[in-house]
C-alpha positions in Angstrom: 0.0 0.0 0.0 0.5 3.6 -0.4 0.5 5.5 3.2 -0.7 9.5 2.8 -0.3 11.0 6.2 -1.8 14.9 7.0 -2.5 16.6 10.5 -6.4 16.5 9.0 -8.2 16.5 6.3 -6.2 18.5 4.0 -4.4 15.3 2.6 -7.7 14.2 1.1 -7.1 16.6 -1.5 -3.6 15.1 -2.5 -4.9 11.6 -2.3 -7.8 13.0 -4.5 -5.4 13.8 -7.2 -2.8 11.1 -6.6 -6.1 8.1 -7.1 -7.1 9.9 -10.1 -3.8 9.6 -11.5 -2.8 6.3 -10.1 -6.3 4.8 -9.3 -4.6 1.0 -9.5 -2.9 1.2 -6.9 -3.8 0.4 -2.9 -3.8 3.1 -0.3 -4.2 3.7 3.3 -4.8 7.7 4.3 -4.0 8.3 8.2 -5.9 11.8 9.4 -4.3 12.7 12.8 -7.3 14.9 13.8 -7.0 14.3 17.4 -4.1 16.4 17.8 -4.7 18.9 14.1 -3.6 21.4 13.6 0.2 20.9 13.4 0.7 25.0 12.1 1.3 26.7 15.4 2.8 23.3 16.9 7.0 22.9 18.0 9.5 21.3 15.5 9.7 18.7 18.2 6.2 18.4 18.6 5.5 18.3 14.6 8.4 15.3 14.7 7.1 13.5 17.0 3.7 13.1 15.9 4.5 12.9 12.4 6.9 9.9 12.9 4.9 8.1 14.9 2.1 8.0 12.3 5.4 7.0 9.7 6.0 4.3 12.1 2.0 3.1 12.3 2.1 3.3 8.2 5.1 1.4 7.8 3.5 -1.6 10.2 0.3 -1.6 8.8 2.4 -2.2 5.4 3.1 0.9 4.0 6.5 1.5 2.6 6.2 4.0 0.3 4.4 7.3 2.5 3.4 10.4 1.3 3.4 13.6 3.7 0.2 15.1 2.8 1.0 17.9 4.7 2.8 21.5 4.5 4.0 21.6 8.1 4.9 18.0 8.6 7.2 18.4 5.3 8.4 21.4 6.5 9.4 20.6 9.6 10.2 16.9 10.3 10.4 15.1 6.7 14.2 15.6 6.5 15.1 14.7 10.1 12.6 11.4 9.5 14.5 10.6 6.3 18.2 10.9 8.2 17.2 9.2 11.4 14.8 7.2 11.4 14.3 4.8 8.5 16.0 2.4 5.9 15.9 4.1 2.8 16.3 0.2 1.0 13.2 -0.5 3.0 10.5 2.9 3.2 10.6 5.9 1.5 9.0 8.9 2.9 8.1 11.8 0.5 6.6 15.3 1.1 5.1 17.7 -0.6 7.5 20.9 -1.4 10.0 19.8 -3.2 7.5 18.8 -5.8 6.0 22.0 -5.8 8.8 24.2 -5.8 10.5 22.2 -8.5 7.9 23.4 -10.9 7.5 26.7 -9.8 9.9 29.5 -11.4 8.6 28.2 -14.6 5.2 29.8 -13.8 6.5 33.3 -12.5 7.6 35.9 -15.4 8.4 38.7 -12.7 10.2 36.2 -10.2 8.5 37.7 -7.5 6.7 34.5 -5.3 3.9 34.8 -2.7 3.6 31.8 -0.5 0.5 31.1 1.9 0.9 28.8 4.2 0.0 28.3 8.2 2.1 29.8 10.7 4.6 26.3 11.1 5.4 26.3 7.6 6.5 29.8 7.3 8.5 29.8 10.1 10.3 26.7 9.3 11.3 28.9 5.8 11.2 25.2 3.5 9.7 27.6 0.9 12.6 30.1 0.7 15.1 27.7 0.6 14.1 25.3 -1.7 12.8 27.9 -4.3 16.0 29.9 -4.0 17.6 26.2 -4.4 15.7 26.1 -7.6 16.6 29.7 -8.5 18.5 32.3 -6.3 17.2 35.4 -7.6 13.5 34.5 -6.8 11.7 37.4 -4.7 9.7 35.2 -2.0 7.1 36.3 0.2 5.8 34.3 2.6 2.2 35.1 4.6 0.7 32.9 7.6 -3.1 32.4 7.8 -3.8 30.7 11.0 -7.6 31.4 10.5 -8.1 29.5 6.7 -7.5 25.9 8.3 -10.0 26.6 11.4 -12.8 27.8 9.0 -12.1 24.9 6.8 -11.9 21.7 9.1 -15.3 23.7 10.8 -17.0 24.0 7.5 -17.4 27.7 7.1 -15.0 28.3 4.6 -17.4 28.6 1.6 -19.6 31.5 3.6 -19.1 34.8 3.5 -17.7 34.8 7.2 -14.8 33.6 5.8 -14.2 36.5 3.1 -12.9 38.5 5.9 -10.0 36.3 6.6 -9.3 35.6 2.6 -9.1 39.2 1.6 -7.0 40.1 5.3 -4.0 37.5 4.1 -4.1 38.3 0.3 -4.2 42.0 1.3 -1.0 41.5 3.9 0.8 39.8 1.0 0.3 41.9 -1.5 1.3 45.0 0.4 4.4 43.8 1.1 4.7 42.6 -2.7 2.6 44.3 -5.2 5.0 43.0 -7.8 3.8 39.1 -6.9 2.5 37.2 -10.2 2.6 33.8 -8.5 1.0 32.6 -5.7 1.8 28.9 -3.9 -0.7 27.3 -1.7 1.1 26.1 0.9 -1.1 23.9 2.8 -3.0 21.3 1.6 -6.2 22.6 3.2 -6.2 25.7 0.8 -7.4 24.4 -2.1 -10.7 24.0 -0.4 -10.4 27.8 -0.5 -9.8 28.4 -4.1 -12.7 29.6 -5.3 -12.8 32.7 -2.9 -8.6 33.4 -3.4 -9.7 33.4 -7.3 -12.5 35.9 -6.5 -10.9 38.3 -4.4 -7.1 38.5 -6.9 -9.8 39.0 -9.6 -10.4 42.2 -8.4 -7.1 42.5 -7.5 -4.5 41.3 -9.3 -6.3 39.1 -11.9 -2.9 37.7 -13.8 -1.2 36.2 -11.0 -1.3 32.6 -11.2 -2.0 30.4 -8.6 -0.1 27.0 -7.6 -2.6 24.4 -6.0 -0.4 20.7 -5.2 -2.6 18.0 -5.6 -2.1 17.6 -9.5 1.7 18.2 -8.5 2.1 15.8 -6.1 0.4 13.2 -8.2 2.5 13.6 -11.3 4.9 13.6 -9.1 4.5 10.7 -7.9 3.5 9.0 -10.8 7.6 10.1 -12.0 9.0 8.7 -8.9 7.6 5.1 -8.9 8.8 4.9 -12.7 12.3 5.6 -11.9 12.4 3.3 -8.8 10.2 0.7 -9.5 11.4 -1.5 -6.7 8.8 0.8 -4.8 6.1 -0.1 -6.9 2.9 -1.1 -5.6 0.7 -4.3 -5.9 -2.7 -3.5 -7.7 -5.9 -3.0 -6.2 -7.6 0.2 -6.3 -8.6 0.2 -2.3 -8.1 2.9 -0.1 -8.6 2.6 3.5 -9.0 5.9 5.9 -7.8 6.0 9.3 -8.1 8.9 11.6 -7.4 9.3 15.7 -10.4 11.3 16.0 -14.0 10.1 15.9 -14.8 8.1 13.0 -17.9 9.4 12.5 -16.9 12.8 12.6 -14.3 12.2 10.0 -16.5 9.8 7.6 -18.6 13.8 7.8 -15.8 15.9 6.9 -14.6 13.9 4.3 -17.2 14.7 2.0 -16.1 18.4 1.9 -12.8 17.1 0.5 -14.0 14.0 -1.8 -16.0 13.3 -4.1 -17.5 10.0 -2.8 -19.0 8.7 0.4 -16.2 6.9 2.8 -16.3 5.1 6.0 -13.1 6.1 8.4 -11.6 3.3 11.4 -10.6 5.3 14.4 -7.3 4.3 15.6 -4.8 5.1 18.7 -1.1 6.4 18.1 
């Protein structure tokens, strides 16, 4: 199986795009909603609860996992990968180096505006793997601690929540008026999309907007066909796991996917 691990619900939109793409494969999504959101959390916090849902993956017979999450990415992927596992025997992937591999061929002014919770701009993955890609990049980075609240509660589609879209697009674009790219650095964001496109079209209506699911997926899709001793067997399940209430979670899915799911509750 294919493990996708997020802090919530966010990674439903990753494993959205990754099925679509790779819809033959088995996969097992681990939503650790008990203790969401990870954005405002320590590094050694963010570690600790992301590896031990790598370690609950990799048991339940997971050994290729996807961190469907910003902050987890940000801030414990690369300790994971240099401490704690056998690269012959898991591989852990996350979900910026993907993104930011593709993302100076989208800007024309090389001025990028990331969004992204608190956690993930601190840790300052974006800046350094975008300048990685190309040093004279003009990054911006602007925290939204209120977008994944409203989401995971359900009000991000009403117009309560235009107040906290327009308040972070504003702060980013004062700092940067010369922006023409704009990352979504949380997985939760998408869900947001259709207000963000509203409010830059009376704004800024050329800058172009970088949502990872599709990324992530043809991403992946890349990675197994260069190592396919991490292929997977065939089977087009998917199984969803979640430390929260399983009912609660089988609810909230439905804002993310496109189907009707049943979630197991599990313990960490």
């Amino acid at each position: 199986m294919i493990g996708i691990f997020d802090s919530g619900y966010g990674g439903l939109t990753i494993l959205n795009k990754i099925r679509q793409t790779l819809p033959e494969y088995n996969y097992l999504y681990l939503g650790d909603n008990a203790r969401a959101p990870y954005g405002t959390r320590s590094f050694d916090v963010i570690y600790e609860y992301t590896l031990q849902a790598v370690n609950y993956l990799h048991q339940q017979g997971c050994n290729l996992i996807i961190l469907a999450c910003n902050t987890a990415s940000a801030k414990a992927l690369r300790t994971i990968q240099q401490r704690n596992i056998n690269p012959n025997k898991l591989r852990v992937l996350g979900v910026i180096r993907p993104t930011v591999e593709m993302t100076p061929s989208r800007t024309h002014t090389k001025h990028i505006g990331v969004l992204a919770t608190p956690g993930t701009v601190a840790s300052d993955s974006y800046v350094i793997e975008l300048l990685k890609q190309d040093p004279e990049l003009i990054i911006t980075q602007q925290a939204c601690p209120m977008w994944v609240p409203l989401i995971e509660a359900g009000e991000h589609l009403n117009d309560g929540a235009n107040y906290f879209v327009e308040k972070y697009l504003n702060e980013l674009l004062v700092r940067d008026p010369n922006i023409d790219t704009i990352i979504l650095g949380c997985t939760h964001y998408p869900l947001l999309l259709p207000k963000i496109e509203e409010i830059l079209l009376k704004k800024q209506p050329n800058i172009s907007i970088i949502s990872q699911g599709e990324i992530v997926a043809n991403s992946l899709l890349d990675y197994l066909y260069r190592h396919p001793e991490f292929k997977q067997e065939l089977g087009g399940n998917c199984t969803y796991l979640t430390t929260e209430s399983a009912d609660k979670f089988t609810e909230s899915a439905s804002l993310f996917l496109s189907e009707n799911i049943r979630a197991q509750h599990i313990e960490l």
